[in-house]
Structures are given as structure tokens and as C-alpha cells.
N, C-alpha and C positions, 0 to 999 in steps of 0.2 A: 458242372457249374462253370461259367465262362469268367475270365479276368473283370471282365468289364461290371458282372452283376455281383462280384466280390469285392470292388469296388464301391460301388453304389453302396452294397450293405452296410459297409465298415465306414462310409461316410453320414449316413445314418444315423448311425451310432452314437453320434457327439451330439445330436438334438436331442432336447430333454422328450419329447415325445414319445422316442425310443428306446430313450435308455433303458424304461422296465420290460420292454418289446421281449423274448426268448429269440436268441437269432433263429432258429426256426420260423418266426411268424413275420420277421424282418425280410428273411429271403424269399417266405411265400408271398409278401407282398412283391420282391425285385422282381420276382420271375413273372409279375401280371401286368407293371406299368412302361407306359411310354412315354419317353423323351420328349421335351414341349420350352421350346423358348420364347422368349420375347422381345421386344422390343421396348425401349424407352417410351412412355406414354401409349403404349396398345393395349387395345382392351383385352381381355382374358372371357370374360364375359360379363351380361346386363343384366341388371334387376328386371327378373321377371323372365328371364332363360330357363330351358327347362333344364333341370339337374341332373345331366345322365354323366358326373365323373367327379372325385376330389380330386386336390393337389397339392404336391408335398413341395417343399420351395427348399431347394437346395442350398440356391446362390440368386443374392439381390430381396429386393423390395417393389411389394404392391400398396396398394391402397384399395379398402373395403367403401366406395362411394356410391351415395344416393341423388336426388336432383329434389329441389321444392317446387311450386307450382308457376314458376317462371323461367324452370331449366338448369337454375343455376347450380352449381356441384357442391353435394355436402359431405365433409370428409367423416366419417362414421368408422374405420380406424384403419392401424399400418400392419404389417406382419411382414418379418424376413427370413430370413434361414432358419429352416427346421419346422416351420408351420404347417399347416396342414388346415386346409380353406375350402372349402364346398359341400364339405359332408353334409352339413343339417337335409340341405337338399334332396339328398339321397336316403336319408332316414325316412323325411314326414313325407315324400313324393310331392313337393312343393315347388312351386316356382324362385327362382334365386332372387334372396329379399333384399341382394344390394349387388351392383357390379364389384368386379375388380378391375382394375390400370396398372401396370407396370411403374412404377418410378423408377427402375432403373434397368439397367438389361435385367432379364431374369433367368435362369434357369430351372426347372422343378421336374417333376413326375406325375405323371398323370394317371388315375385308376379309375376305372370305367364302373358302374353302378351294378352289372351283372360280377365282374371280376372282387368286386369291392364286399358285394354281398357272399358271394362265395368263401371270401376268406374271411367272415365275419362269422359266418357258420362254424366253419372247421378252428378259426382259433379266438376265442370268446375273448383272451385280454386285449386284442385290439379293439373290441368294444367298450373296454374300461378304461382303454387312453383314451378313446374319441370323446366319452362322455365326460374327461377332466378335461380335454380342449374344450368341449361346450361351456362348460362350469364356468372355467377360467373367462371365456372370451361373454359371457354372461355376466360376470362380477364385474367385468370392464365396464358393461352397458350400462349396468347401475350407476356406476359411477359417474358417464354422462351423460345420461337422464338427470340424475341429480343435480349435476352443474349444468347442467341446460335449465333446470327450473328454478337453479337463484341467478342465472344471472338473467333471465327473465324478469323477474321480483325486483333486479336491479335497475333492470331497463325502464319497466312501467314505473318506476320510483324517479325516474329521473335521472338515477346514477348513473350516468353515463362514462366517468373516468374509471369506475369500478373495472367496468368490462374492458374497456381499452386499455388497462394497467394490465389484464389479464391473456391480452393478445396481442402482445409486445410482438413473442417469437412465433407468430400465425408464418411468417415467410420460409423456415424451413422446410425442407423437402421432405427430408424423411427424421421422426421420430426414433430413437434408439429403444431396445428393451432397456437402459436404463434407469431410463424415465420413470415413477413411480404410475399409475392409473389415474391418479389425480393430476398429473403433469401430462399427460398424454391426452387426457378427455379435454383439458384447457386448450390444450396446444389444437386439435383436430376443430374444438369447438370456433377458435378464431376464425376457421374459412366460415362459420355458419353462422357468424356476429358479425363479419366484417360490416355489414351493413349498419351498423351502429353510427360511425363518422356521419352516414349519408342522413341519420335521422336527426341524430345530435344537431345540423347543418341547417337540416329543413325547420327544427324548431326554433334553433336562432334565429331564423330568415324570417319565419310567421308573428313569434317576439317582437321583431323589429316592423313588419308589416303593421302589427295591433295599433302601437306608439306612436305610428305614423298615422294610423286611422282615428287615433283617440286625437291627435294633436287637429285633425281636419272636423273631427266632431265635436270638439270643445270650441275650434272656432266658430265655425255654424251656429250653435247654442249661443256663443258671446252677440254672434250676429243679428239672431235672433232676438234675445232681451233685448240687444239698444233698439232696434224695429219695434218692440213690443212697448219700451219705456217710451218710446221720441212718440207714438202713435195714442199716447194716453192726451184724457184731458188738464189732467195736474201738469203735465210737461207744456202742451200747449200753454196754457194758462201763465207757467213761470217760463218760456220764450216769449209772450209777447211783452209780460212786466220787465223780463228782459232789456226788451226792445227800447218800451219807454223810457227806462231809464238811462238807458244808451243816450236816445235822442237828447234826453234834456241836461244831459253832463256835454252833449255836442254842442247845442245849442247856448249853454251855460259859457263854455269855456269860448264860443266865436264869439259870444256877447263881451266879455273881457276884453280879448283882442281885437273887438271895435273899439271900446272906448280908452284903450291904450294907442289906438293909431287917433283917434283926434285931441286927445291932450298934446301929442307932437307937431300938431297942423296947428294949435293956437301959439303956440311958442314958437 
């Protein structure tokens, strides 16, 4: 056994994955996997790749993301040292139901679907950790599922600050295992609400459109009735008694000031 794959095992070791491992089933896996880096923001691989490997993450952080039907990226969750990310694919013979990205440099281990099967054969408890990684990384998704469908409930309700109180810290990069499942589905769910602002925005915009359309259709309508009132016969009828009366308060009041200008002409 070489320095280097005694290494690898004994670093191993401190991820909980491992811990219940038999260093026998630890070193059967060192002796099958290959070294695999990354880069900051490189893909690992796509939803919908076919699953010929998992991968154990040594050192750094990825992200589990999908796309909606306009491309945009949805964060679906984080895992860092000690993970272990691909298997399902290699269980059901399935295509990969989400990409991975790098968030940060990575380094991991790679085990191939033949290598992976084989040592699943020969040592049964790594089949009992994969299936509490499943478990666990299952119980996640409940979690937001769940919080994806109230603050849904939130959205169509109108409650718009609910969800933006909730995506405060959408901007961090990478999420800690500290985090409890319910701080972490919030947190991933903000990249898949941000669009919240832009709706909140569109319906203040429409709001203000409406008030502006009621104000031009209440005028109309005003415009309307006095066309409808001035075009009556009762209206006609009281402009023209109007009229007469006008004339004969004019005529009234020039008659006045006729006979007020020749009392001054006889004096």
C-alpha cells in the first residue's frame, strides 16, 4: 500500500460518511478511485448526463443545480468536504437529475459505476452508508419542497415582504453545514424567488396603470352625461328660459340707464 493511498484513507476518515466505513472497505474504495479537480464555477457535470461515476469531495464546495424554462439557474443544494454526490445515478441507471458547479476550487475522488459496483458487492456496508446519504439528502428535499409551497401560498396571497424577509442572505456563496435544513432550503430557495422584486414591481406598475385608466374613464363618462344632459329637451327648454331672462334683466337694466342719462340733459 503506497504513502499516498494511506493518506487519502486516514483523510477519509474524519467525514461522517466514513466513520462507520471498516478501514478495509475505505481502502477498497482508495485503491479504485481517481483524482479529479476543479475549478471555480466548472461544471462537474449536467442534468441529464449519463451516470457512469460518484464523487467523494475532499476539499471545497459544489452546488446541486437545475434550470426553469427560461434557462435561469436554480439552486437545489450545497455539499462540501466529505460528500459523496452521484450515486443515485449509478443505482437506478438514470440520467443525472441535477448538474454540479464548483463554487470553489474543489478537489475529490472519483469511482467509476463498474469499480463502484464491484465494491458494493464484496462490502455490503457501503451500501448502508449510501442509503443514509440518500435518506439524509431526501429529508433535505422535503424540506424544500415544503418551503417552496408556502412561500408560493405567500406569493399568490400577495405577501410579497414575507418572501423577501426570507431572502435577505440569497447572496452568499456558499452555505455551511451549520445551517440547520430549514436555513439552507431558505437560503438556496432565494436564487428561485428572486424574481419576486420583479413581480412585486410589475404589479405596482399595473396598480398605477388601472388609476390612471379609471381616472381617463370617469372622465369620459363625466363627458359623456353633460353631452347626454345639454342634448335633453328639459335642458334645451331651461337655456332658452335662460336666455329670456338674461335679455330682459339686459334690457331692463339699459332702460334704467336711459332714463338716468336724460334727467342729467334736463338739468
Amino acid at each position: 500500500m503506497s504513502e499516498t493511498t494511506e493518506a487519502i484513507a486516514q483523510s477519509l476518515k474524519q467525514f461522517d460518511f466514513f466513520i462507520n466505513l471498516p478501514d478495509e472497505v475505505i481502502f477498497d474504495l482508495v485503491g479504485k478511485v481517481e483524482h479529479v479537480s476543479l475549478k471555480k464555477d466548472e461544471v462537474l457535470f449536467e442534468k441529464g448526463d449519463e451516470g457512469d461515476a460518484l464523487y467523494i469531495l475532499q476539499d471545497g464546495w459544489v452546488k446541486m443545480v437545475s434550470t426553469d424554462k427560461d434557462g435561469s439557474e436554480i439552486v437545489l443544494n450545497q455539499v462540501g468536504p466529505g460528500a459523496v454526490i452521484g450515486e443515485m445515478a449509478l443505482i437506478d441507471q438514470e440520467p443525472r437529475s441535477a448538474g454540479v458547479v464548483a463554487l470553489s476550487e474543489v478537489e475529490m475522488l472519483k469511482l467509476g459505476q463498474e469499480e463502484f459496483m464491484d465494491t458494493l458487492m464484496r462490502q455490503p456496508l457501503l451500501g448502508l452508508e449510501i442509503s443514509r446519504n440518500i435518506t439524509s439528502r431526501l429529508r433535505f428535499n422535503t424540506t424544500y419542497i415544503e418551503n417552496a409551497i408556502e412561500w408560493s401560498k405567500q406569493i399568490a396571497a400577495g405577501n410579497y415582504d414575507y418572501v423577501e424577509e426570507q431572502t435577505k442572505e440569497k447572496g452568499a456563496a456558499i452555505v455551511g453545514p451549520s445551517k440547520s435544513d430549514q436555513e439552507r432550503a431558505s437560503r438556496f430557495l432565494g436564487t428561485f424567488f428572486s424574481m419576486v422584486k420583479d413581480i412585486k414591481d410589475r404589479e405596482e406598475n399595473l396598480k398605477e396603470q388601472i388609476v390612471q385608466l379609471k381616472v381617463v374613464i370617469d372622465e369620459r363618462l363625466r363627458e359623456q352625461e353633460v353631452s347626454e344632459l345639454t342634448s335633453t329637451e328639459f335642458f334645451k327648454n331651461l337655456k332658452e328660459s335662460s336666455e329670456v331672462i338674461r335679455r330682459k334683466k339686459a334690457a331692463k337694466k339699459k332702460g334704467k340707464e336711459g332714463k338716468g342719462d336724460k334727467g342729467d340733459t334736463e338739468e
